[in-house]
FIVEX-297604 format. One line per 8 residues: their letters; for each residue x, y, z of C-alpha. Coordinates in steps of 0.2 Angstrom, whole numbers, m for minus. Layout:
FIVEX-297604
a> X Y Z  ... .
//
This chain:
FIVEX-297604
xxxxxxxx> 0 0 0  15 14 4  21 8 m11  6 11 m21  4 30 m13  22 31 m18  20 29 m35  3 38 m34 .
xxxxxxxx> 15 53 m28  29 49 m39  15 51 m56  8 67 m50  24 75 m47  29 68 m63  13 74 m70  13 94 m65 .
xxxxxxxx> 32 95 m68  29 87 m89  12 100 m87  24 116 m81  39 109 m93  28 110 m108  19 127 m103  34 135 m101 .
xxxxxxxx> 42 129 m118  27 134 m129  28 150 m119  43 152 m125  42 146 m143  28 160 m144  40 174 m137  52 171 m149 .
xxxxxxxx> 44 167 m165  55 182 m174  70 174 m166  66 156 m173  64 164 m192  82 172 m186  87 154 m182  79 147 m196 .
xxxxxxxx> 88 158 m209  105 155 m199  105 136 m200  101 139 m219  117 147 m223  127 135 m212  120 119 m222  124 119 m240 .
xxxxxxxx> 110 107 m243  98 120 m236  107 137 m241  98 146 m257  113 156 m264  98 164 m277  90 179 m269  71 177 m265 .
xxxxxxxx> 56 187 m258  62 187 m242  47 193 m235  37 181 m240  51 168 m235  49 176 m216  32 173 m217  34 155 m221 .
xxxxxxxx> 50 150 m210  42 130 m208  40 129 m229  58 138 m231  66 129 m218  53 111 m215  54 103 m197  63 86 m201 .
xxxxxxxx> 48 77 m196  41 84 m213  40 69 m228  33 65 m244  24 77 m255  8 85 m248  m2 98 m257  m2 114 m251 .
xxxxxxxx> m17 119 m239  m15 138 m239  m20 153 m247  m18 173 m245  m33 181 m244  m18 196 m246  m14 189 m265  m32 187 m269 .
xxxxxxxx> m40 198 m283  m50 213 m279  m66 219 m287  m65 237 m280  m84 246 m280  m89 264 m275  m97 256 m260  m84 243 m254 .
xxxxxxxx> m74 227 m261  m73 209 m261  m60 193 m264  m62 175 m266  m54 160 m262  m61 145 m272  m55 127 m276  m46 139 m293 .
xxxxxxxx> m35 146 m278  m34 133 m267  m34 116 m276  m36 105 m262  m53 115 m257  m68 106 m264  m80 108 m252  m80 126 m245 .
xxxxxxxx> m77 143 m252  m74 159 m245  m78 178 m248  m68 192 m240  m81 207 m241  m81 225 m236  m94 236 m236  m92 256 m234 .
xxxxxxxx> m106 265 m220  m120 263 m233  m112 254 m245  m123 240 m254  m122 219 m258  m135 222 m269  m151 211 m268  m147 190 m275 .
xxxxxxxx> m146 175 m270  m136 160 m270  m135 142 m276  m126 137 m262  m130 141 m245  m122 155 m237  m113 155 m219  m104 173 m215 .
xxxxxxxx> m94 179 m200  m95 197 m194  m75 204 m194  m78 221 m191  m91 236 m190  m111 235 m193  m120 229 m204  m138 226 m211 .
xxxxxxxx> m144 211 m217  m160 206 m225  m170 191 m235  m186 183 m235  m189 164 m230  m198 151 m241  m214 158 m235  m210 174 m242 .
xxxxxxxx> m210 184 m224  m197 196 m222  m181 195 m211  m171 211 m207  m159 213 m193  m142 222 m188  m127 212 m185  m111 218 m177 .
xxxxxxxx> m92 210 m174  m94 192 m171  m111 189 m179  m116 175 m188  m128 175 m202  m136 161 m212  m144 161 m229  m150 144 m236 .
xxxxxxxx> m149 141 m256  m161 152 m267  m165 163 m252  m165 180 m259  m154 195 m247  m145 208 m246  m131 216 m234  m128 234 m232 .
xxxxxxxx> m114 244 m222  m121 252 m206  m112 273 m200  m102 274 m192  m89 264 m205  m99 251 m215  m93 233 m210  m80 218 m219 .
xxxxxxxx> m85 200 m217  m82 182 m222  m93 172 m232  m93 153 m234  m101 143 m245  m104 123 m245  m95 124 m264  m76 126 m270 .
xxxxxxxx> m81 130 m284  m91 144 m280  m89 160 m287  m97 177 m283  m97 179 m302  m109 165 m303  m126 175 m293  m143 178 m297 .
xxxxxxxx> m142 198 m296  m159 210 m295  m150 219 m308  m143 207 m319  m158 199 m321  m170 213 m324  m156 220 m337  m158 205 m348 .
xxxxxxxx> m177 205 m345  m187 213 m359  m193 231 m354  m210 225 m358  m211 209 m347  m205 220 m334  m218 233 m337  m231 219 m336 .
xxxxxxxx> m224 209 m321  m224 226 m310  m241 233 m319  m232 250 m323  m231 260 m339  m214 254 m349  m209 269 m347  m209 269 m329 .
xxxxxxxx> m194 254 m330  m182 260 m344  m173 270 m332  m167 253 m323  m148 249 m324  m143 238 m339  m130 230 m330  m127 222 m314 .
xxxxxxxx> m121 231 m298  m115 219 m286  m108 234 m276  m114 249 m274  m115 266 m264  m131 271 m255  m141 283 m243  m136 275 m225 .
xxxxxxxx> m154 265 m217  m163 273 m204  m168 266 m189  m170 247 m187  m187 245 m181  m194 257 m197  m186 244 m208  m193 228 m200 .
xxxxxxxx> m211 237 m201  m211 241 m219  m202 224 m223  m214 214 m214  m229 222 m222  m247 210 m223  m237 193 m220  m227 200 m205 .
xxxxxxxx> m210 194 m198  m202 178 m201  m201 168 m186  m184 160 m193  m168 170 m183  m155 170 m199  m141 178 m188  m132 171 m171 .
xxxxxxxx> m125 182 m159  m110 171 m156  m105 178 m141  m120 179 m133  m118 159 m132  m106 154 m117  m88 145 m123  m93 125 m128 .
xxxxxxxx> m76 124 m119  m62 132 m110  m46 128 m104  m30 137 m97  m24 138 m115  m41 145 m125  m58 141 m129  m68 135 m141 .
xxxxxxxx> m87 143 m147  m95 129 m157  m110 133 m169  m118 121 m180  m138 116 m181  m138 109 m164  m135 129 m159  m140 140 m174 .
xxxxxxxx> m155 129 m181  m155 135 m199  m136 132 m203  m140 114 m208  m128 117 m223  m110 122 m214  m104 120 m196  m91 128 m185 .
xxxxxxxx> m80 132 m172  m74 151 m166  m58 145 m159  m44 156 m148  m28 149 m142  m18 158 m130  3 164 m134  11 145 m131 .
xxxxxxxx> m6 136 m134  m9 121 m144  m26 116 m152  m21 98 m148  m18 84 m159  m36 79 m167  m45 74 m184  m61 79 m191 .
xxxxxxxx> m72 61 m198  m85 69 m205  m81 84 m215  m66 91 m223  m60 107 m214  m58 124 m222  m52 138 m209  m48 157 m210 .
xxxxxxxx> m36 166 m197  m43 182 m189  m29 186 m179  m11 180 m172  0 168 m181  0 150 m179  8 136 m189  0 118 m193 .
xxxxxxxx> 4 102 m198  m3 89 m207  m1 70 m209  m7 63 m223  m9 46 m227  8 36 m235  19 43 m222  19 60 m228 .
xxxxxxxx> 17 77 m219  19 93 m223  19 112 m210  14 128 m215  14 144 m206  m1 156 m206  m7 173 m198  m22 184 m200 .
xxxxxxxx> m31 184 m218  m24 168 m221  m34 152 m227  m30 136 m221  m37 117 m228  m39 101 m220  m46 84 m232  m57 74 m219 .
xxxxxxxx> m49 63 m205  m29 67 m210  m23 73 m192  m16 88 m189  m15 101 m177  m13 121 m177  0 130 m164  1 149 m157 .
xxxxxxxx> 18 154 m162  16 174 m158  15 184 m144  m4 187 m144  m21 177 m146  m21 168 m159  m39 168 m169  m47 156 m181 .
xxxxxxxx> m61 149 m187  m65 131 m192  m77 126 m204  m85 111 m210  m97 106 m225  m111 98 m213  m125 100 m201  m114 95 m185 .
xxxxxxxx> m98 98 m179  m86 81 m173  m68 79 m169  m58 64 m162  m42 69 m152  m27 60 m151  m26 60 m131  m46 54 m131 .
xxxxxxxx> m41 42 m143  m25 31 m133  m34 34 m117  m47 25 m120  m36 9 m127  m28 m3 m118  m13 5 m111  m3 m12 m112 .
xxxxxxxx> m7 m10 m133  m4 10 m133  11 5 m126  17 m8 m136  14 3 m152  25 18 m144  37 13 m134  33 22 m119 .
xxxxxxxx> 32 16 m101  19 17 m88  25 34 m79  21 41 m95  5 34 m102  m2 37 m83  4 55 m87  m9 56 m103 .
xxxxxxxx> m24 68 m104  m39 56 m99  m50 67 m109  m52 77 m126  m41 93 m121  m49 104 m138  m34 117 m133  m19 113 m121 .
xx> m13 118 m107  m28 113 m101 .
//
C-alpha cells in the first residue's frame, strides 16, 4: 500500500512537472517566433543542402520560416493547404470590395469557399441570392442584413463584430454597411467552386429581361422601367438606413415577420469549452437551427497554446485566421506530412480525417475559425483516442512506459494547457 501511494506521488509530481515543462516551452516558442525565423535563416546558410545562394522574396520567406526551412519530421509530398486572402484579386466598387478564395485558388478546397467582403457605411451587396447556402462571420463594424424565408415573410436585422448569419440556397438577401464605417465580413459557402461571379443579381436579371415583361410583371407603364440599370451592380454606394425598427415594419408588411432568426449572436452563447490555453465557441444546427448546410467552431488559443492533436471524420475542414499567427501540420496518409505557417487573412485546408493540429507561435491570441461542409460539428483527439485503449497495446505501439502513459490527458483537451 505505501508503495502504491508512492508511486501515486511519484505520477503526480511527474505529472505537473511534464504539465509546467511543456507550458513554459510553448511560452517560449511564442515569445520568440521572430528569433526562430532568425534561427531558421541562420542554419540555412550554415547547411549547404539547405542554403539558397539565389536571392528570394524574403518577406514572403519570413512569413513561411516552416515551408523555407521544413521541421525534419516533414516527408513526402503534400499539397499545399493555404491561401492569401492578401494575394487574392480585388473587385473594387464605389461602395466597398470583395476577394475570393475558391477550389481555382486553393486546389485542395472542394468543399468550402470563401468571400472576404467590405462594405463602406451605406455601402450596398445588392439584392441576390445564391446556389449554395451562405454562412458569414462578422469581422468588423455593422451591418444590415435582410431576406425573405420560403414563406415569403421578411427578415431584417443588424449584426455587429462576431455575428453570424445564415442564408440557405435560393433565399433571396441583401447586406448593407451600417455609420459609423460600414462593416467587412467572411462568407462561406458549401461549394469550391463557387464564385461570386456565378449570382442571381436584381440587376442582372432585370437587365436581360425585356422592358416589356418587366412593365407587365410590375403593372407599370414601360416607361416607368427604362430607367433601370442595364447592367449588374453587385456593389454599390447608397443613402445609410434609418432606424432598425422602421425597416422591419415596412419589410414585414401583410405577411409579418419571419419567425426563422437567420443571424447568431456568437458571443452571446457561453464558450462550448475552455481551458487554461483557449476556448472554443462551437455553432452548428444543434445551436443555430437553420445552418443545416455548414458548421463551425470560433476557436482562440492563448501565446504557447496548442489546439491539440485531433481529426475531423465527417467533413473536410476549411479555416480562415482572424488574428495571431500559428503554424500547422498535417499528416497525410503514405507517411507524408507537410507544416505551414499562417497569420491573419490567411486560409487554411484540412481533407477529412488526416490529423493535424494548429500551434500559437506569436506573442498574442491567436484567432481562427474552423469550418465544416455539414449539419454538426465532430472531432476525435489523439489523447481521447490512446486513453481510452488498452494501455498495455498503446504501449506496445509507442514505446513508452507506464510513468508516461499514466501521465496522458484522460480526456479530449480541444486546446492545451488545459
Amino acid at each position: 500500500m505505501a508503495d502504491e501511494l508512492e508511486k501515486e506521488r511519484w505520477t503526480r509530481r511527474g505529472f505537473l512537472g511534464a504539465s509546467s515543462a511543456a507550458l513554459a516551452a510553448g511560452m517560449m516558442t511564442a515569445n520568440n517566433a521572430a528569433a526562430q525565423i532568425q534561427d531558421s535563416a541562420q542554419k540555412t546558410q550554415g547547411d549547404p543542402r539547405r542554403s539558397e545562394p539565389v536571392q528570394k522574396n524574403p518577406a514572403l520567406d519570413a512569413q513561411n520560416a516552416d515551408s523555407v526551412n521544413p521541421p525534419p519530421t516533414d516527408a513526402g509530398g503534400v499539397p499545399t493547404f493555404k491561401y492569401p486572402f492578401s494575394i487574392a484579386h480585388k473587385r473594387v466598387h464605389e461602395g466597398g470590395w470583395s476577394r475570393e478564395v475558391t477550389v481555382r485558388e486553393l486546389a485542395v478546397s472542394k468543399s468550402l469557399a470563401g468571400v472576404n467582403m467590405r462594405l463602406t457605411a451605406g455601402g450596398v451587396r445588392e439584392l441576390h441570392w445564391h446556389t449554395a447556402a451562405e454562412w458569414a462571420y462578422m469581422l468588423y463594424g455593422t451591418t444590415r442584413i435582410t431576406c425573405i424565408d420560403a414563406d415569403g415573410k421578411s427578415f431584417v436585422g443588424d449584426t455587429k463584430e462576431g455575428d453570424l448569419w445564415y442564408f440557405p440556397p435560393g433565399i433571396p438577401h441583401s447586406i448593407q454597411g451600417l455609420a459609423p464605417d460600414g462593416g467587412e465580413f467572411l462568407l462561406v459557402f458549401d461549394d469550391g467552386n463557387f464564385s461570386e461571379y456565378e449570382t442571381v443579381l436584381l440587376s442582372d436579371w432585370m437587365a436581360h429581361t425585356p422592358r416589356d415583361v418587366v412593365s407587365k410583371n410590375f403593372v407599370v407603364p414601360q416607361a416607368a422601367v427604362e430607367k433601370m440599370p442595364h447592367k449588374e451592380l453587385f456593389i454599390f454606394q447608397a443613402e445609410i438606413p434609418g432606424p432598425l425598427a422602421e425597416d422591419q415594419r415596412r419589410a414585414a408588411g401583410a405577411l409579418g415577420p419571419s419567425p426563422i432568426d437567420f443571424a447568431f449572436r456568437t458571443m452571446q452563447m457561453p464558450p462550448t469549452k475552455r481551458t487554461k490555453g483557449g476556448e472554443v465557441r462551437v455553432i452548428d444546427s444543434n445551436t443555430f437551427k437553420i445552418s443545416q448546410n455548414i458548421a463551425a467552431a470560433v476557436v482562440t488559443v492563448k501565446p504557447g497554446g496548442l489546439r491539440e492533436l485531433h481529426w475531423h471524420p465527417n467533413a473536410d475542414e476549411w479555416q480562415f485566421y482572424i488574428s495571431g499567427k500559428a503554424r500547422m501540420t498535417v499528416f497525410a496518409t503514405g507517411g507524408r506530412a507537410r507544416t505551414m505557417d499562417f497569420e491573419a487573412g490567411d486560409v487554411g485546408y484540412v481533407l477529412k480525417t488526416l490529423p493535424h493540429y494548429i500551434e500559437n507561435t506569436g506573442n498574442t491570441d491567436l484567432k481562427f475559425l474552423e469550418m465544416f461542409k455539414s449539419s454538426y460539428y465532430q472531432d476525435l483527439s489523439l489523447s481521447e483516442w490512446l486513453s481510452h485503449t488498452p494501455p498495455e497495446l498503446v504501449a506496445a505501439h509507442l514505446n513508452l512506459d507506464k510513468t508516461t502513459l499514466d501521465m496522458l490527458p484522460r480526456t479530449k483537451a480541444v486546446i492545451l494547457p488545459e
